[in-house]
mmCIF file as Biopython writes it, N, C-alpha, C and O atoms, coordinates in Angstrom:
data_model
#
loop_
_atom_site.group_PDB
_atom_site.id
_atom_site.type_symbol
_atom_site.label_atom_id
_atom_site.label_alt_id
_atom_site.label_comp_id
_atom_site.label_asym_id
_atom_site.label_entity_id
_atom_site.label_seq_id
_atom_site.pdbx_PDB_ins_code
_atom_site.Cartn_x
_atom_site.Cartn_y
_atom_site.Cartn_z
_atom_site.occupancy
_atom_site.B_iso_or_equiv
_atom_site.auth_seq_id
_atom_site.auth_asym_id
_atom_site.pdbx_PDB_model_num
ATOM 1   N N  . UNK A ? 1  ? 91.500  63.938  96.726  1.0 0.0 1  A 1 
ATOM 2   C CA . UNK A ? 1  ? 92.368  64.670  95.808  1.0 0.0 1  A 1 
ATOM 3   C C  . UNK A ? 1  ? 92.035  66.155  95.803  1.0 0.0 1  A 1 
ATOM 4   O O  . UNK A ? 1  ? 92.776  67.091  96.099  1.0 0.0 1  A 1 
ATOM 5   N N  . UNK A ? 2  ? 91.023  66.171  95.486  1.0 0.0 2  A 1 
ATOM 6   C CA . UNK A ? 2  ? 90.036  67.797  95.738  1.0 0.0 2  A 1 
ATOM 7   C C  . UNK A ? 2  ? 91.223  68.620  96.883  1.0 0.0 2  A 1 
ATOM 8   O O  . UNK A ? 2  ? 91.978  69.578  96.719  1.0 0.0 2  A 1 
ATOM 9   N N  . UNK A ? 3  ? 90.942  67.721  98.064  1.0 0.0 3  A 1 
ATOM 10  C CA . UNK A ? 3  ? 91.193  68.567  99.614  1.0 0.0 3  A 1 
ATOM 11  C C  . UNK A ? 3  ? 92.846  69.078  99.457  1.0 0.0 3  A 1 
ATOM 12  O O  . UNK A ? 3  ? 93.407  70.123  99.787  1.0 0.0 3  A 1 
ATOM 13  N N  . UNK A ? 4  ? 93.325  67.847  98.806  1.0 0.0 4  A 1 
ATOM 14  C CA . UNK A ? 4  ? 94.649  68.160  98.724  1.0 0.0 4  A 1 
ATOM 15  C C  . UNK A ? 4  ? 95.190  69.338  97.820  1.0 0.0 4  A 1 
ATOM 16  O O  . UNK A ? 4  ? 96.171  70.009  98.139  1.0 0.0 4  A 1 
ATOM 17  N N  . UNK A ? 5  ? 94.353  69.553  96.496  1.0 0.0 5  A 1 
ATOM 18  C CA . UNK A ? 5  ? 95.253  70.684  95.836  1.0 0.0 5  A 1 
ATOM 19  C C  . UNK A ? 5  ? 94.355  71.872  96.822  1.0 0.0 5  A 1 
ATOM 20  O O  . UNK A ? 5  ? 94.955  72.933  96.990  1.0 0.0 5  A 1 
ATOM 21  N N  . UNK A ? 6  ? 93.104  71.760  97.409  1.0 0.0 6  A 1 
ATOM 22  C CA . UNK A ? 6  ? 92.925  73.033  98.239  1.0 0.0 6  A 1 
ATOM 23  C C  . UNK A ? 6  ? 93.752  73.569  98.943  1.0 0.0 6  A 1 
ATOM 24  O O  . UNK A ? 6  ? 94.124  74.743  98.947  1.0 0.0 6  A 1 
ATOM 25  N N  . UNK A ? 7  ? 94.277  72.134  99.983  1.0 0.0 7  A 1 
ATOM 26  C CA . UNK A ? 7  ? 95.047  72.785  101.269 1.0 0.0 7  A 1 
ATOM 27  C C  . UNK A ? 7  ? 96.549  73.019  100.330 1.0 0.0 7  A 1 
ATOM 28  O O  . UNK A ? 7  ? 96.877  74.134  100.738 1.0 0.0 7  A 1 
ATOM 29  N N  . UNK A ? 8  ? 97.328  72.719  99.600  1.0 0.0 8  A 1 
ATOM 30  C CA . UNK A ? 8  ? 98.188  72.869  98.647  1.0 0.0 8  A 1 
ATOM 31  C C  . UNK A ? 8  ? 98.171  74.249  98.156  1.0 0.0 8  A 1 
ATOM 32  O O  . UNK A ? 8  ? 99.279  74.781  98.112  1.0 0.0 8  A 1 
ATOM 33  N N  . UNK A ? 9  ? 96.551  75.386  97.542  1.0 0.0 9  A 1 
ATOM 34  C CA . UNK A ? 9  ? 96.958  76.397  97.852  1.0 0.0 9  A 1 
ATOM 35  C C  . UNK A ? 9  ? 97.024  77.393  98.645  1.0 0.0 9  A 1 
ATOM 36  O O  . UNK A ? 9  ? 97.733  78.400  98.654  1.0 0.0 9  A 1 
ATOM 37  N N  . UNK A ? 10 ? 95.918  76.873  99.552  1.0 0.0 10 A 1 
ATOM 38  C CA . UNK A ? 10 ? 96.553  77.553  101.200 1.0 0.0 10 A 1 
ATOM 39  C C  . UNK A ? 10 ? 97.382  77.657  101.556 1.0 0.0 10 A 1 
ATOM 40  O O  . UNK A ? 10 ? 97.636  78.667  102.211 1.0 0.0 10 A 1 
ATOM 41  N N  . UNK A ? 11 ? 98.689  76.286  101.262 1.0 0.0 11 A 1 
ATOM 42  C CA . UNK A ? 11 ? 99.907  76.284  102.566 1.0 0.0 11 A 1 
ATOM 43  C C  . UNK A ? 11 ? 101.015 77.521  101.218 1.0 0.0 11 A 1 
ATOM 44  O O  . UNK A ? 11 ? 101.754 78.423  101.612 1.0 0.0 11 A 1 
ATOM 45  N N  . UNK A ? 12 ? 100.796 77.177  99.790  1.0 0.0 12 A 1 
ATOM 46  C CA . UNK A ? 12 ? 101.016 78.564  99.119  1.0 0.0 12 A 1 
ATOM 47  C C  . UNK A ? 12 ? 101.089 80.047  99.803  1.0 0.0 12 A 1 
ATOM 48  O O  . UNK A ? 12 ? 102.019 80.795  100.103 1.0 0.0 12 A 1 
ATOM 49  N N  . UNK A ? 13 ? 99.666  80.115  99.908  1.0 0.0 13 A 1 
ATOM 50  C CA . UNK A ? 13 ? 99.531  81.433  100.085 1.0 0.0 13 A 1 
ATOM 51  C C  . UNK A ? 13 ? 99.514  82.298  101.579 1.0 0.0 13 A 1 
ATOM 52  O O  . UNK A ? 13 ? 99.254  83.425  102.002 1.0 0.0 13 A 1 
ATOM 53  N N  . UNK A ? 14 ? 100.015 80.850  102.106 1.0 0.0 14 A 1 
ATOM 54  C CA . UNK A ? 14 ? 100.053 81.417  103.749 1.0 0.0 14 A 1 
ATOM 55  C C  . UNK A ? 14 ? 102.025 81.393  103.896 1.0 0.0 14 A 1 
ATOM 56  O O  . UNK A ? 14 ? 102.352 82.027  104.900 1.0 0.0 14 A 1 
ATOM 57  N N  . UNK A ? 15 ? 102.777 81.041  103.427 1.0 0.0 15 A 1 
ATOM 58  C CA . UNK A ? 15 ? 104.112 80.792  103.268 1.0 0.0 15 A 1 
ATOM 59  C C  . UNK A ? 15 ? 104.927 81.973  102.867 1.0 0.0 15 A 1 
ATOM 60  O O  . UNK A ? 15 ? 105.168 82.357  101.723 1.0 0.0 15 A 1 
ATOM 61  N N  . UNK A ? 16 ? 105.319 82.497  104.028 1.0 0.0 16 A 1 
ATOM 62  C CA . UNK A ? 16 ? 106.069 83.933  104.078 1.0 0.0 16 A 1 
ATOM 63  C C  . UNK A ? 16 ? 106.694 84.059  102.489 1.0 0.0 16 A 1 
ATOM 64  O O  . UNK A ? 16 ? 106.438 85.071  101.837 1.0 0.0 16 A 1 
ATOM 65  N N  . UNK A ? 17 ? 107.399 83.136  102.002 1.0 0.0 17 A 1 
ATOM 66  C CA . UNK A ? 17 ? 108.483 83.242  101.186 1.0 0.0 17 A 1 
ATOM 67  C C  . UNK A ? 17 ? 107.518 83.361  99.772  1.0 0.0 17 A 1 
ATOM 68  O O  . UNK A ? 17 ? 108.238 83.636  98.812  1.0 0.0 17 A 1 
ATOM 69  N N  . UNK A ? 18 ? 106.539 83.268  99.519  1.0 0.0 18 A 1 
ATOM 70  C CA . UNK A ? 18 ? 106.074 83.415  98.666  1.0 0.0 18 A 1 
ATOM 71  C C  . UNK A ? 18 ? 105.979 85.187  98.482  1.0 0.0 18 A 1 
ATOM 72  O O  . UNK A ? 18 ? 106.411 85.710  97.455  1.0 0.0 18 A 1 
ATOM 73  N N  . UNK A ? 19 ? 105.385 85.983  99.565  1.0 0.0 19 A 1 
ATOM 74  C CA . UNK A ? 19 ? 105.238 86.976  99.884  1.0 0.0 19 A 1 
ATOM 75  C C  . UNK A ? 19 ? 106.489 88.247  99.556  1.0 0.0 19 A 1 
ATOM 76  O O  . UNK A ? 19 ? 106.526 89.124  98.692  1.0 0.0 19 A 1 
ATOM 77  N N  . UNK A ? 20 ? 107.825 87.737  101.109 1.0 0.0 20 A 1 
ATOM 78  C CA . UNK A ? 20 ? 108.503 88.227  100.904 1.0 0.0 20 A 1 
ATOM 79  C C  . UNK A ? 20 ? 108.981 89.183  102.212 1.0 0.0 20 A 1 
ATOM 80  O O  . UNK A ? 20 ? 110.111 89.375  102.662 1.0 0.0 20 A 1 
ATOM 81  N N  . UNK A ? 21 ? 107.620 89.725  102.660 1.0 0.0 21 A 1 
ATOM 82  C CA . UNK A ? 21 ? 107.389 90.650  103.856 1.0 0.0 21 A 1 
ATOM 83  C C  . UNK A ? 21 ? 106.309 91.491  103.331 1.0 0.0 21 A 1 
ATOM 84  O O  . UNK A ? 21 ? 105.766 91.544  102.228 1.0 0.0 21 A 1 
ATOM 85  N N  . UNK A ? 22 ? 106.166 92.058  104.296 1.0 0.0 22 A 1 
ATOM 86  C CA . UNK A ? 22 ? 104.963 93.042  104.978 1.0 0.0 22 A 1 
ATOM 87  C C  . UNK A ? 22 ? 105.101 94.370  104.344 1.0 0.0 22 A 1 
ATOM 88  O O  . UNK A ? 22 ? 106.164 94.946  104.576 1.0 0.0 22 A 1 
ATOM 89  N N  . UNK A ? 23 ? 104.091 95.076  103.459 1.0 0.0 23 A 1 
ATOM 90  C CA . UNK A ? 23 ? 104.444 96.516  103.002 1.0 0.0 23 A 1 
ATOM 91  C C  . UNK A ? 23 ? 103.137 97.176  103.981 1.0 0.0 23 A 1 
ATOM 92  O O  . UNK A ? 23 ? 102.030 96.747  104.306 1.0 0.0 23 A 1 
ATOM 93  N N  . UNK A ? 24 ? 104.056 98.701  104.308 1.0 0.0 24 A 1 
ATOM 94  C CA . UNK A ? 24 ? 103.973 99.690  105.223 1.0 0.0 24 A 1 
ATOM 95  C C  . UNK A ? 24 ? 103.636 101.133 103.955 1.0 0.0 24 A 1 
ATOM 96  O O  . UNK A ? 24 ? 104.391 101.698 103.164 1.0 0.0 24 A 1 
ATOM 97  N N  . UNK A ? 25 ? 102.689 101.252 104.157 1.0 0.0 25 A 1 
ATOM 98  C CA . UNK A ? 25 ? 101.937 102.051 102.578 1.0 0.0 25 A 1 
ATOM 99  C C  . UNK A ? 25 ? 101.763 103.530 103.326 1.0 0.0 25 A 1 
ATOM 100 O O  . UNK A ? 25 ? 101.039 103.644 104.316 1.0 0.0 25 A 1 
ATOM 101 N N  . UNK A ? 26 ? 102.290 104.333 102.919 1.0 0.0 26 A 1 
ATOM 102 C CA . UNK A ? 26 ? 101.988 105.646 103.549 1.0 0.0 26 A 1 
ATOM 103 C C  . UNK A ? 26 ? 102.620 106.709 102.113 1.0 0.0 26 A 1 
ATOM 104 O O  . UNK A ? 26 ? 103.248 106.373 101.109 1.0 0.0 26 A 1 
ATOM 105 N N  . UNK A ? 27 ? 102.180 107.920 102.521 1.0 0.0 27 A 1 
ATOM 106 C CA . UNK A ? 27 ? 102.019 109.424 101.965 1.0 0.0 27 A 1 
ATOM 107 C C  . UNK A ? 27 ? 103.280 109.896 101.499 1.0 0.0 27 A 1 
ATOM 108 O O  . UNK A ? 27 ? 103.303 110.593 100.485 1.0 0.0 27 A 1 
ATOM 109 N N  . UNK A ? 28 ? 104.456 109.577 102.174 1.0 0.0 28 A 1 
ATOM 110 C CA . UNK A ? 28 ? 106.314 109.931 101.729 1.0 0.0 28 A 1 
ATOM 111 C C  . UNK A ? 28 ? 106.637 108.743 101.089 1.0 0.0 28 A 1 
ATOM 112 O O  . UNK A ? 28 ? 107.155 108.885 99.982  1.0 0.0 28 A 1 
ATOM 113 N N  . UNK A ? 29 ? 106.477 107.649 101.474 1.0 0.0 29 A 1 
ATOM 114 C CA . UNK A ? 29 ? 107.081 106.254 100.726 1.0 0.0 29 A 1 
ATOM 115 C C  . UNK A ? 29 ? 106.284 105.017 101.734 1.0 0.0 29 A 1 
ATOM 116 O O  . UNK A ? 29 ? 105.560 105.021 102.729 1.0 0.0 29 A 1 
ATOM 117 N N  . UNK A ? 30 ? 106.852 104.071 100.888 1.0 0.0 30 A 1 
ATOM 118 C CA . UNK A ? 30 ? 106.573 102.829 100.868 1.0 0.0 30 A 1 
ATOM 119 C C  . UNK A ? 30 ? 107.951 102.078 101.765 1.0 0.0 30 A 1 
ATOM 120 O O  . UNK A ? 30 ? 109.104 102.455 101.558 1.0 0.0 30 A 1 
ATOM 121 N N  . UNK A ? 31 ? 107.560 100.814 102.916 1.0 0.0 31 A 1 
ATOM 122 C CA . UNK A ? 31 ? 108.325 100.389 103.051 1.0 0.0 31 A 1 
ATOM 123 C C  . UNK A ? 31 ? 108.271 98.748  102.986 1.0 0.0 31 A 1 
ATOM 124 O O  . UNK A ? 31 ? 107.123 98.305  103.014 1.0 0.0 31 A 1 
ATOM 125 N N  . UNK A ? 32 ? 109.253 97.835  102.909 1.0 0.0 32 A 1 
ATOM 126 C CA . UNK A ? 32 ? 108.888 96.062  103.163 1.0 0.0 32 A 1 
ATOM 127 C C  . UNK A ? 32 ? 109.187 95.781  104.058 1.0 0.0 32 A 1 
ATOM 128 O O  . UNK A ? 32 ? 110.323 96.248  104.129 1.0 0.0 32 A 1 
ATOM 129 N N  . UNK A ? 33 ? 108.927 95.140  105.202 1.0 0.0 33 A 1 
ATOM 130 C CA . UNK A ? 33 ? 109.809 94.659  105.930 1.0 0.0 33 A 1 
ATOM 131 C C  . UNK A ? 33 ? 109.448 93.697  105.934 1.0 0.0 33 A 1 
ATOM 132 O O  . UNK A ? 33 ? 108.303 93.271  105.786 1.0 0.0 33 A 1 
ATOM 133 N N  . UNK A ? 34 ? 111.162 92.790  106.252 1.0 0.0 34 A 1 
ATOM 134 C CA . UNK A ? 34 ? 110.795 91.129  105.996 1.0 0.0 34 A 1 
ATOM 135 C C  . UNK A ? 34 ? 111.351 90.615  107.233 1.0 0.0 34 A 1 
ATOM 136 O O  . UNK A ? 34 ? 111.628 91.453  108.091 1.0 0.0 34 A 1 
ATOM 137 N N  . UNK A ? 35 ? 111.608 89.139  107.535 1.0 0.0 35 A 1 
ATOM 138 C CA . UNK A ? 35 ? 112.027 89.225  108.528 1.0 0.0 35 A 1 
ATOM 139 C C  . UNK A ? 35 ? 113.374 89.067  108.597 1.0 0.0 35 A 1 
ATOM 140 O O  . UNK A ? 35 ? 113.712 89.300  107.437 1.0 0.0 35 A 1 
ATOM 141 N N  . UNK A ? 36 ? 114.641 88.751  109.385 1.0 0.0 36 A 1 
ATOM 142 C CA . UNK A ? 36 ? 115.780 88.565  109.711 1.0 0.0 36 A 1 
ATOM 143 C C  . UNK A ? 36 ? 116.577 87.651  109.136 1.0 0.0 36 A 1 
ATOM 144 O O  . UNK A ? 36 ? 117.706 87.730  108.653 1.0 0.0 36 A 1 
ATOM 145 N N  . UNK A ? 37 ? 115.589 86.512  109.303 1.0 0.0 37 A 1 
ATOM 146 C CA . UNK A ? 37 ? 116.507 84.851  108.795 1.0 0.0 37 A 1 
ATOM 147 C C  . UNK A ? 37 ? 115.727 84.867  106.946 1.0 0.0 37 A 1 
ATOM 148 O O  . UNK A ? 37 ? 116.203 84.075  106.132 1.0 0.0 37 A 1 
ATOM 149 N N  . UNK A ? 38 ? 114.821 85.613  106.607 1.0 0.0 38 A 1 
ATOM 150 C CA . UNK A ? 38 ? 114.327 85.827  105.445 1.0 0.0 38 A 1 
ATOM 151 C C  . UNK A ? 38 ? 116.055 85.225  104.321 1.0 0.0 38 A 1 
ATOM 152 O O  . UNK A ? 38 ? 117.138 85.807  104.372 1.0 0.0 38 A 1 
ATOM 153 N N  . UNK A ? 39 ? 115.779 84.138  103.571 1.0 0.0 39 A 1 
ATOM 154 C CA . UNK A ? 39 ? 116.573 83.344  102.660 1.0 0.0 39 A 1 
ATOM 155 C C  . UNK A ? 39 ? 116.411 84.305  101.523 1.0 0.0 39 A 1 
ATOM 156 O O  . UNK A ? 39 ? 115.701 85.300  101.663 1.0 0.0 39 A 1 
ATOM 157 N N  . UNK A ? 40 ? 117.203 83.986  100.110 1.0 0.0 40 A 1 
ATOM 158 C CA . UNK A ? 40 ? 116.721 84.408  98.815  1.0 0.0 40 A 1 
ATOM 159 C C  . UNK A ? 40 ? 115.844 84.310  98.236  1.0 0.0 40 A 1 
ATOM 160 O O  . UNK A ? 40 ? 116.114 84.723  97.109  1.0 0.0 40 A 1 
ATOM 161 N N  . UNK A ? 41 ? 114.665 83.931  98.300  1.0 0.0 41 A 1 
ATOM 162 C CA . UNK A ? 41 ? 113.046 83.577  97.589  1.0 0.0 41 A 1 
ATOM 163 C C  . UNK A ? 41 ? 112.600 84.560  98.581  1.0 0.0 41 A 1 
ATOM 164 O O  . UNK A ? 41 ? 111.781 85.262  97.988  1.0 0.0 41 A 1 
ATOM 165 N N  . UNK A ? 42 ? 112.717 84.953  99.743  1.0 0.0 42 A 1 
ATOM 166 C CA . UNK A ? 42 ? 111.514 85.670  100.400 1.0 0.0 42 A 1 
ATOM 167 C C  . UNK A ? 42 ? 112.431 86.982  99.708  1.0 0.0 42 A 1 
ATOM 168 O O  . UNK A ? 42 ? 112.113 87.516  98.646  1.0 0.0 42 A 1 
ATOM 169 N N  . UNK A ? 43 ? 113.187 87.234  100.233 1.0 0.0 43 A 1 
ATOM 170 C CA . UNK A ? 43 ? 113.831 88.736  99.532  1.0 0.0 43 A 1 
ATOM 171 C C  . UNK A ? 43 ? 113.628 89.034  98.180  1.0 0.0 43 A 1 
ATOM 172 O O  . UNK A ? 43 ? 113.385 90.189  97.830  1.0 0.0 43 A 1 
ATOM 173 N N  . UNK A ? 44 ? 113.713 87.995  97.290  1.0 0.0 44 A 1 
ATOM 174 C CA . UNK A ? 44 ? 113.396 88.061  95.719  1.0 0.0 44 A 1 
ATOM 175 C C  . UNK A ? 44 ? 112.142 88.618  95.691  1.0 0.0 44 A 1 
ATOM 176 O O  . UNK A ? 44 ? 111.934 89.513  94.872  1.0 0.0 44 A 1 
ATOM 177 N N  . UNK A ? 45 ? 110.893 88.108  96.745  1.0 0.0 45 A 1 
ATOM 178 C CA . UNK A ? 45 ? 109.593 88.293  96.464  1.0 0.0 45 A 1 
ATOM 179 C C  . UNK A ? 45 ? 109.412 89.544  97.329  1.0 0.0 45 A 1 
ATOM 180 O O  . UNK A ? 45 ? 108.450 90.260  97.051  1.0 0.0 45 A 1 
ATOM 181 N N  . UNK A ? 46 ? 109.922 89.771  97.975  1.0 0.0 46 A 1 
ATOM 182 C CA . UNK A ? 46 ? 109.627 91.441  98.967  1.0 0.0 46 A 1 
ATOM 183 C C  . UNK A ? 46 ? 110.067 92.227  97.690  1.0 0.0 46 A 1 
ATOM 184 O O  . UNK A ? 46 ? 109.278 92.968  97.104  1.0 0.0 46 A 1 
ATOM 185 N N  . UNK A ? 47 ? 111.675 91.992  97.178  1.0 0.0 47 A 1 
ATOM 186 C CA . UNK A ? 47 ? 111.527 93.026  96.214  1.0 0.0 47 A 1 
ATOM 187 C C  . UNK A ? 47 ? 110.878 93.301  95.099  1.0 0.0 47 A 1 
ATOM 188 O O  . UNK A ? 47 ? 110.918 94.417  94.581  1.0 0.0 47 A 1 
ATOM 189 N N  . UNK A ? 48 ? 110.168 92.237  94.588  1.0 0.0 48 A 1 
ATOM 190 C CA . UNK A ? 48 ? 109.257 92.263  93.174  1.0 0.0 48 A 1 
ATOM 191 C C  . UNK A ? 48 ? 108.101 92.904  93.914  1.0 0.0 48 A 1 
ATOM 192 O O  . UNK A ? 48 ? 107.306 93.409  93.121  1.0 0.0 48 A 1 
ATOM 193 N N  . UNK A ? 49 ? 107.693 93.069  95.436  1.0 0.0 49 A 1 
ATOM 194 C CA . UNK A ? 49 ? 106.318 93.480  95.870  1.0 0.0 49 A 1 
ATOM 195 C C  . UNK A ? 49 ? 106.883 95.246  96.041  1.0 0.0 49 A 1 
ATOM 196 O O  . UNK A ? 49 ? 106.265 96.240  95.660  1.0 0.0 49 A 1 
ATOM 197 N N  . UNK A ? 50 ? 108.016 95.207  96.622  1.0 0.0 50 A 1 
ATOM 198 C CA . UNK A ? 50 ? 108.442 97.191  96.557  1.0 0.0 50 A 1 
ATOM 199 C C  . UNK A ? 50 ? 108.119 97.393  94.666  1.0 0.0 50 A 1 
ATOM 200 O O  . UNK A ? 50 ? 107.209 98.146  94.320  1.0 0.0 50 A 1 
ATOM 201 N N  . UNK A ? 51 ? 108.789 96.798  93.817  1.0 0.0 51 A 1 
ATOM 202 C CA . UNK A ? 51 ? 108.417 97.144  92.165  1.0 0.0 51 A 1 
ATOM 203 C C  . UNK A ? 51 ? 107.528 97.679  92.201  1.0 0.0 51 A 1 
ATOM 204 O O  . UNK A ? 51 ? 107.467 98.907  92.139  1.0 0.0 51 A 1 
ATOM 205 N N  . UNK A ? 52 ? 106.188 96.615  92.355  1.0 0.0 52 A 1 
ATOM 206 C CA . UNK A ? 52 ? 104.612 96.794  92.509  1.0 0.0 52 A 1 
ATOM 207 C C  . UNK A ? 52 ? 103.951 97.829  92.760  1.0 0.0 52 A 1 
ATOM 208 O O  . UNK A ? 52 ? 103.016 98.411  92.212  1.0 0.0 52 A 1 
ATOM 209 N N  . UNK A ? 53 ? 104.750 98.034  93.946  1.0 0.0 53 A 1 
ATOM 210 C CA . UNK A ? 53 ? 103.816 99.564  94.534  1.0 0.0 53 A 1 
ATOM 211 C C  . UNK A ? 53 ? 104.360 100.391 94.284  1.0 0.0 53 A 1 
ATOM 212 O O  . UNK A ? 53 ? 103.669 101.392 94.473  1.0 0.0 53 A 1 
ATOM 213 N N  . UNK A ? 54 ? 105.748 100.726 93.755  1.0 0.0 54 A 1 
ATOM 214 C CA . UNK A ? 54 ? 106.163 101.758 93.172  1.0 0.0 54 A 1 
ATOM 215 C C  . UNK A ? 54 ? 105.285 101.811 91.658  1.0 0.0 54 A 1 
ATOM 216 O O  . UNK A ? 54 ? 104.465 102.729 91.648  1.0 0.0 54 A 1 
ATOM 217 N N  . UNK A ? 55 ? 105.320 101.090 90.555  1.0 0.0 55 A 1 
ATOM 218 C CA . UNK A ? 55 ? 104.504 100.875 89.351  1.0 0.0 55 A 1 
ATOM 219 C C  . UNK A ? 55 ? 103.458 101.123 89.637  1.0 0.0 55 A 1 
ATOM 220 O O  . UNK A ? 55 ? 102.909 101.912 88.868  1.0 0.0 55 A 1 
ATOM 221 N N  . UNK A ? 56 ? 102.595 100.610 90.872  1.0 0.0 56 A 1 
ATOM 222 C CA . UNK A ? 56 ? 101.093 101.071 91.247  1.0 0.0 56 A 1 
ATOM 223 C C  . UNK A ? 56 ? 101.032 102.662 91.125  1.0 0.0 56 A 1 
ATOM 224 O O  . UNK A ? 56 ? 100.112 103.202 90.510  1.0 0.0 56 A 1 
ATOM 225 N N  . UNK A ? 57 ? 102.122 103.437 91.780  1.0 0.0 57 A 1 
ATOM 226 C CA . UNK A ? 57 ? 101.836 104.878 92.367  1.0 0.0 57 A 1 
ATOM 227 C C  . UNK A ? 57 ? 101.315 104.682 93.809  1.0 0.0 57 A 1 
ATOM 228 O O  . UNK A ? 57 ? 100.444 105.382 94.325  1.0 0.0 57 A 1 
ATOM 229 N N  . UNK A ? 58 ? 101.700 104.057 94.163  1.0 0.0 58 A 1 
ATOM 230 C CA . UNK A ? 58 ? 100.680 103.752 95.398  1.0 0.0 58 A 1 
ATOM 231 C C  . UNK A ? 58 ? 101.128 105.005 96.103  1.0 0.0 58 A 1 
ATOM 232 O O  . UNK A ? 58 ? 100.097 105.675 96.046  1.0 0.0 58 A 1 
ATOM 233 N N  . UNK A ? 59 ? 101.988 105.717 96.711  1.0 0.0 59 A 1 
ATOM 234 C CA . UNK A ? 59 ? 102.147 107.243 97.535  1.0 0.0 59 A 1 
ATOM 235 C C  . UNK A ? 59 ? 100.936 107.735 96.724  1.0 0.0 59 A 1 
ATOM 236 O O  . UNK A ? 59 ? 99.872  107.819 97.337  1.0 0.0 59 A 1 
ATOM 237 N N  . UNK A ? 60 ? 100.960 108.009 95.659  1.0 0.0 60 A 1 
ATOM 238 C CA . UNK A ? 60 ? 100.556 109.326 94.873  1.0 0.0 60 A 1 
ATOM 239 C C  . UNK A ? 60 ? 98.956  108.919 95.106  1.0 0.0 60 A 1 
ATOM 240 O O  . UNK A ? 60 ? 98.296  109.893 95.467  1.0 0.0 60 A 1 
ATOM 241 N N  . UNK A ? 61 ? 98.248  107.771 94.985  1.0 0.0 61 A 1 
ATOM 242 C CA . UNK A ? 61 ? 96.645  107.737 95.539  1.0 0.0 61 A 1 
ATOM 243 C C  . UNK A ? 61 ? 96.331  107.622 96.839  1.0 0.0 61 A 1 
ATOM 244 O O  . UNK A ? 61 ? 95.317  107.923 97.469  1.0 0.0 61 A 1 
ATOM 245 N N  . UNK A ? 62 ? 97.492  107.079 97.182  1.0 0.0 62 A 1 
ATOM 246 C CA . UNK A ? 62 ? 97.371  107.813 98.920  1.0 0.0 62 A 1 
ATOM 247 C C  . UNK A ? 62 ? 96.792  109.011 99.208  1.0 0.0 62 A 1 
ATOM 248 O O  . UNK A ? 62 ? 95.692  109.327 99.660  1.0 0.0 62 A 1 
ATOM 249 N N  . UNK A ? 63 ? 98.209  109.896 98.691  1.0 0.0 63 A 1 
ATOM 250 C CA . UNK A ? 63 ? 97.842  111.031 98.948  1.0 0.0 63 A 1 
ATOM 251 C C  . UNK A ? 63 ? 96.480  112.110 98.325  1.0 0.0 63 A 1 
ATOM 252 O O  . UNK A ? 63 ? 95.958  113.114 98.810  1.0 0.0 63 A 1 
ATOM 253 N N  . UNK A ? 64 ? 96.256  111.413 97.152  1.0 0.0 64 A 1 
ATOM 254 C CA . UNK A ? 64 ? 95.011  111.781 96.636  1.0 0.0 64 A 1 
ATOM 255 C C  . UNK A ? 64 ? 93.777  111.482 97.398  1.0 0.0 64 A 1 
ATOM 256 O O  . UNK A ? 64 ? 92.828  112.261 97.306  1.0 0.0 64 A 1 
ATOM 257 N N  . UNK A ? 65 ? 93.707  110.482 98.101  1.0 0.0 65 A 1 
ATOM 258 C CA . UNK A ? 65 ? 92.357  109.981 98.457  1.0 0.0 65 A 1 
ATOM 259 C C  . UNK A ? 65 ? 92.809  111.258 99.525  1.0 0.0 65 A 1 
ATOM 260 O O  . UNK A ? 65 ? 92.412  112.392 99.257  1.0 0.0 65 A 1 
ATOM 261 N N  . UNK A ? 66 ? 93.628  111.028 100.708 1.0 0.0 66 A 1 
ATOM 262 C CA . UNK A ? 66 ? 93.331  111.630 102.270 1.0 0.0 66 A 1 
ATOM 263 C C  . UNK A ? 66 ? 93.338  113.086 101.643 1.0 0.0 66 A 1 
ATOM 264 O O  . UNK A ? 66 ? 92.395  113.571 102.268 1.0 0.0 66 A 1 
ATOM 265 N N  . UNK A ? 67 ? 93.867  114.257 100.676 1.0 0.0 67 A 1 
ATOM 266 C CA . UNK A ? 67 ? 93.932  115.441 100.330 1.0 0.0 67 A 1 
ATOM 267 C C  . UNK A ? 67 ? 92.424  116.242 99.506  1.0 0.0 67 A 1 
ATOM 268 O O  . UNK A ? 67 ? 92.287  117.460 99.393  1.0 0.0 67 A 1 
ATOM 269 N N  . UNK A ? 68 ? 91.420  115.187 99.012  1.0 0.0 68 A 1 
ATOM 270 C CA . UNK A ? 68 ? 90.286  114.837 98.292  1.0 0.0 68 A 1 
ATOM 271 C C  . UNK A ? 68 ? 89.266  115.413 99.205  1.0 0.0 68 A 1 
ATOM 272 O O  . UNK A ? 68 ? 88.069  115.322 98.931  1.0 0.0 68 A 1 
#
């Protein structure tokens, strides 16, 4: 039982659609890219992850750390 809710949250957290796509973190902006055949749950979750890093500031400590 153990093994099972383990591998249960592995196959979670390895499962594109949970995710959404891939963020591309740089100094002008932020980008997601997801993939092509990406359904409504992966797009739902790419866009709650662009929210994120916009709410983070993530440009703005970017650019703080490399300008520092």
């Amino acid at each position: 039982l153990s093994i099972d809710v383990g591998l249960g949250s592995l196959v979670k957290r390895m499962d594109y659609r949970e995710y959404g796509g891939a963020c591309l973190l740089g100094v002008n902006g932020n980008i997601i890219i997801v993939h092509g055949r990406s359904q409504a749950k992966a797009i739902k979750n790419a866009i709650a992850s662009a929210k994120r890093t916009v709410e983070a500031d993530i440009c703005q400590k970017i650019k703080e750390e490399k300008y520092e």
